[in-house]
FILO-608608 format. One record per residue (C-alpha): residue number from 1; residue in one letter; x, y, z. Coordinates in Angstrom, 1 decimal, padded with zeros to 4 digits. Layout:
BEGIN
[node NUM, "A", [X, Y, Z]];
...
***
This chain:
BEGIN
[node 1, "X", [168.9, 219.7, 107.9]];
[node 2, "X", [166.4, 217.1, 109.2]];
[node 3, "X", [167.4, 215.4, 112.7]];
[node 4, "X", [167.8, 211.6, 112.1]];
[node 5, "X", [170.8, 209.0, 111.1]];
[node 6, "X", [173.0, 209.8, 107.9]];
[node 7, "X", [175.6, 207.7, 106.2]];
[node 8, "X", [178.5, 210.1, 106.6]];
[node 9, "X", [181.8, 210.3, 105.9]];
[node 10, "X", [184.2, 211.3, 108.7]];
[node 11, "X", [188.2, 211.4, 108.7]];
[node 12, "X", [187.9, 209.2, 105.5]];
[node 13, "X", [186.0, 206.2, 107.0]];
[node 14, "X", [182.2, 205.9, 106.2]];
[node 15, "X", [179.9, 205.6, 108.7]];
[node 16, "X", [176.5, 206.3, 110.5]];
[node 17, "X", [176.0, 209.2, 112.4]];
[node 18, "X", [173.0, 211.2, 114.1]];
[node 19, "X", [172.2, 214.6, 113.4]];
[node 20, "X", [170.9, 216.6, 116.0]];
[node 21, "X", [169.9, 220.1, 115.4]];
[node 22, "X", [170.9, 221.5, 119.1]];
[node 23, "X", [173.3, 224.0, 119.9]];
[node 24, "X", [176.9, 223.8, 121.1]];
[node 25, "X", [180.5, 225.9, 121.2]];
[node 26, "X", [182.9, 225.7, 118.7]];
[node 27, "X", [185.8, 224.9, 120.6]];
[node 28, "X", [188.5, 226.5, 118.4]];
[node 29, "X", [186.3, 229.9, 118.0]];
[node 30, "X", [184.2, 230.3, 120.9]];
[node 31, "X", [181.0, 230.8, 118.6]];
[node 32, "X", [177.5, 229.2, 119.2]];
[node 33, "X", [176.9, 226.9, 116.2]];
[node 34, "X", [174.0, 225.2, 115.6]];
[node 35, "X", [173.8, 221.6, 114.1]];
[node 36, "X", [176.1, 218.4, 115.8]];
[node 37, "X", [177.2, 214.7, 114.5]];
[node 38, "X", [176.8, 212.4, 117.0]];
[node 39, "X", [178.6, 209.1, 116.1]];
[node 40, "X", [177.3, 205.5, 116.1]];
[node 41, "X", [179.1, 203.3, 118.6]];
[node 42, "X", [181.7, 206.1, 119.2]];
[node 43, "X", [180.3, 207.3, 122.9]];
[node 44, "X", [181.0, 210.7, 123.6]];
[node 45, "X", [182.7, 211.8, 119.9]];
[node 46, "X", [180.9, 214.6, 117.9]];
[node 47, "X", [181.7, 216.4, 114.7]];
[node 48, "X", [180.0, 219.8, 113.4]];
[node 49, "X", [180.3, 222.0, 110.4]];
[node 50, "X", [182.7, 221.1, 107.4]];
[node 51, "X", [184.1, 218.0, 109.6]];
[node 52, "X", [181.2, 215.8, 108.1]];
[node 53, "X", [180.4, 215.0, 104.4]];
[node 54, "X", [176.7, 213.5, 104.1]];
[node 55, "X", [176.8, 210.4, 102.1]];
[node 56, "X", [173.1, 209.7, 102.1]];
[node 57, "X", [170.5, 209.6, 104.4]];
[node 58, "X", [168.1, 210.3, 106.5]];
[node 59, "X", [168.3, 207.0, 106.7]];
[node 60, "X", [164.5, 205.0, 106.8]];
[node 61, "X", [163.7, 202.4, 108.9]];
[node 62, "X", [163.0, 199.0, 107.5]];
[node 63, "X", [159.2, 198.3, 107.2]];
[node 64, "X", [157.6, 196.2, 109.6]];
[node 65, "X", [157.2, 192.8, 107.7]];
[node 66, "X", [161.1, 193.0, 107.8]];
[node 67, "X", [161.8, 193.4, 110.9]];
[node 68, "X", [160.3, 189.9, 111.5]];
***
């Protein structure tokens, strides 16, 4: 999956997440997995695997004569 922000849904609420394609420790199994969630506005909180349903995305950043 490409790095970048995703509408996702997470324990039933919709919202905006980065993807990061790094590595990190399943917690529950010890294995390496590769592939984290990384929460808008949420600080530290991070999802992997099955714990995150993509809604839509990568999400695309507005063009420039919008941003004005």
């Amino acid at each position: 999956m490409e790095e970048g922000f995703y509408w996702v849904r997470y324990a039933g609420a919709k919202v905006v997440a980065w993807y990061a394609n790094e590595e990190t420790r399943d917690y529950l199994t010890g294995e390496i997995i590769t592939g984290v969630w990384h929460f808008v506005g949420a600080g530290d909180v991070i999802a992997y695997g099955n714990e995150v349903s993509v809604l839509s995305g990568p999400l695309q950043p507005p063009e420039e004569n919008e941003m004005e």
